[in-house]
ChimeraX commands (.cxc) that place a marker at each C-alpha (Angstrom):
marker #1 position 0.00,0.00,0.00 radius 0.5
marker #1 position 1.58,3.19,-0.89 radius 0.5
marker #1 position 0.79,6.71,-0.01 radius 0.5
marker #1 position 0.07,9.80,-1.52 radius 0.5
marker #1 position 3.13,11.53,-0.79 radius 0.5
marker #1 position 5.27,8.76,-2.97 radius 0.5
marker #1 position 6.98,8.10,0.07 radius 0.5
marker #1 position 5.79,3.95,-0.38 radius 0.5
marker #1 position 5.12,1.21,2.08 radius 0.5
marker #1 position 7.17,2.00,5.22 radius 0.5
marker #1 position 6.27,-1.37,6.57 radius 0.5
marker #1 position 9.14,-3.27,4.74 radius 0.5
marker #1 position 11.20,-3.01,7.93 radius 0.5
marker #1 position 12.65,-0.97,10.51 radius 0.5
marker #1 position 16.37,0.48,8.93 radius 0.5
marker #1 position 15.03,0.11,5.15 radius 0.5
marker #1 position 14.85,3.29,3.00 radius 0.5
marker #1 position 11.64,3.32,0.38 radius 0.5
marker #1 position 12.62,4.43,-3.48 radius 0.5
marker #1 position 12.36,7.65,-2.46 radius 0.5
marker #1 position 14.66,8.08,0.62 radius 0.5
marker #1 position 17.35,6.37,-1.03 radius 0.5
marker #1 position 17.24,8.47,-4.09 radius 0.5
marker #1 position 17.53,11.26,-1.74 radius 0.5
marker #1 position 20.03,9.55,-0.10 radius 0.5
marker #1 position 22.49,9.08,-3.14 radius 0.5
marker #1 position 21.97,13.04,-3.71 radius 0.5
marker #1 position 23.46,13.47,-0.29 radius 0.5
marker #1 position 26.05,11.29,-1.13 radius 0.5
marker #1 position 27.80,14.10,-3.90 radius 0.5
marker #1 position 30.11,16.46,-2.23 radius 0.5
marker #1 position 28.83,19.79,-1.50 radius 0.5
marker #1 position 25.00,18.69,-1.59 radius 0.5
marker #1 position 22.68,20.79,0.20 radius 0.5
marker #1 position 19.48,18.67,0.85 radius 0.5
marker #1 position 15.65,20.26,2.18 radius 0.5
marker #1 position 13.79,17.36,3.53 radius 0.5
marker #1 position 10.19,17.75,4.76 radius 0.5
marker #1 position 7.12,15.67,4.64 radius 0.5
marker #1 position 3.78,15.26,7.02 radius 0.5
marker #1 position 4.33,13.35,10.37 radius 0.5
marker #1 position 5.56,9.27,9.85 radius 0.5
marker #1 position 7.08,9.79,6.41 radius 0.5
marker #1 position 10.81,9.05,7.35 radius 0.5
marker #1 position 12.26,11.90,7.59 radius 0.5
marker #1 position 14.03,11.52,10.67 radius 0.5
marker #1 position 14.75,8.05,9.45 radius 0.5
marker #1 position 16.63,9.93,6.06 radius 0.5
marker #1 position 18.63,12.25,8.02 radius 0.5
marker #1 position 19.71,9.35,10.49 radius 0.5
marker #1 position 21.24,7.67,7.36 radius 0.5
marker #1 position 22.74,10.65,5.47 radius 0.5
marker #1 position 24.46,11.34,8.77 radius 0.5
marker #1 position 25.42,7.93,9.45 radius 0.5
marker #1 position 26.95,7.46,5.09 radius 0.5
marker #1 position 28.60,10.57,5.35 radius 0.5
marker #1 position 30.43,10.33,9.06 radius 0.5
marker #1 position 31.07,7.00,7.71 radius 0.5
marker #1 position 33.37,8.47,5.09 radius 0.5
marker #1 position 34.91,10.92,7.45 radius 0.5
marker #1 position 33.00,13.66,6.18 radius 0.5
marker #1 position 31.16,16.04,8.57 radius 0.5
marker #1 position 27.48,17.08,8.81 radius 0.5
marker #1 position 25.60,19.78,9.99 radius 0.5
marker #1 position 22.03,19.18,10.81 radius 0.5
marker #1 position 19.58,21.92,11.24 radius 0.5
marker #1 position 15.98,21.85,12.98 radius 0.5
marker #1 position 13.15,24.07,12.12 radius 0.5
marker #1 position 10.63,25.10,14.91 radius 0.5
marker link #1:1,2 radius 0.2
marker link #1:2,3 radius 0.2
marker link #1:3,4 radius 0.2
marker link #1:4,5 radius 0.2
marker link #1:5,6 radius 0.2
marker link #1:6,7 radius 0.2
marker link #1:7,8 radius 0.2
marker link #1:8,9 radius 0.2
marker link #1:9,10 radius 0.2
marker link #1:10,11 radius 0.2
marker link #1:11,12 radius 0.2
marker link #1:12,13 radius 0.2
marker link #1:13,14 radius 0.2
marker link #1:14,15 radius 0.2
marker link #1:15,16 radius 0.2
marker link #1:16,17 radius 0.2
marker link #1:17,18 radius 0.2
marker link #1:18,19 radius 0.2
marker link #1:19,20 radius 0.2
marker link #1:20,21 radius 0.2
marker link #1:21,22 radius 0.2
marker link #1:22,23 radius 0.2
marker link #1:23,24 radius 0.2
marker link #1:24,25 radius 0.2
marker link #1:25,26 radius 0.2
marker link #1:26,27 radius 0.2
marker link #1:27,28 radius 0.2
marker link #1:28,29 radius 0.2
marker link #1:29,30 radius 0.2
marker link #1:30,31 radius 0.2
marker link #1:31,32 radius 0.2
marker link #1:32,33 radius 0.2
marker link #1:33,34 radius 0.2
marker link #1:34,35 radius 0.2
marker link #1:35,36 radius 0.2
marker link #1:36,37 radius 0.2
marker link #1:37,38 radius 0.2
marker link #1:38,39 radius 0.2
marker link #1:39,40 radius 0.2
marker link #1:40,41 radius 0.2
marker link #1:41,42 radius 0.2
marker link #1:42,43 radius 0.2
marker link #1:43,44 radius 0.2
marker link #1:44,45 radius 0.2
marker link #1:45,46 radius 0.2
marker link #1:46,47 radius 0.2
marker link #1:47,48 radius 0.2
marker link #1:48,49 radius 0.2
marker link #1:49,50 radius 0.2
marker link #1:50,51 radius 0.2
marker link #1:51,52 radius 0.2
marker link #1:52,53 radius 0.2
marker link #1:53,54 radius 0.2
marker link #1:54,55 radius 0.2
marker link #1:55,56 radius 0.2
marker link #1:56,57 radius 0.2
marker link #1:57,58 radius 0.2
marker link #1:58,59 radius 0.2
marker link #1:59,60 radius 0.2
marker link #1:60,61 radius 0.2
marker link #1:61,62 radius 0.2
marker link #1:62,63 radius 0.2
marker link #1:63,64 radius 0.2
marker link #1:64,65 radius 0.2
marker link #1:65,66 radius 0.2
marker link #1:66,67 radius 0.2
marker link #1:67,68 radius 0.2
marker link #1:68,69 radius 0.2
view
């Protein structure tokens, strides 16, 4: 069952990206990427930046993570 926001089925398991998040994980990926995530409430979002933090810090590159309010 998808949903309307493209995001997919989020029940294939905790830790798994949908098409989506790991397309806009590989953009993160390219050096010097500046990346605007947002989405309603449950889409993954925290669950993307978790993993673009974790791939890049991986690499020994840093992050900087910024919270609206």
């Amino acid at each position: 069952m998808g949903t309307a926001d493209g995001m997919g089925d989020r029940s294939a398991g905790l830790g798994s990206l949908t098409p989506c998040q790991q397309k806009a994980l590989d953009a993160a990926m390219t050096d010097g990427a500046y990346l605007f995530i947002t989405g309603g409430a449950g889409c993954g979002k925290s669950e993307l930046a978790r993993s673009i933090v974790a791939m890049k810090t991986a690499v020994g590159k840093n992050v900087l993570v910024c919270g609206g309010g």
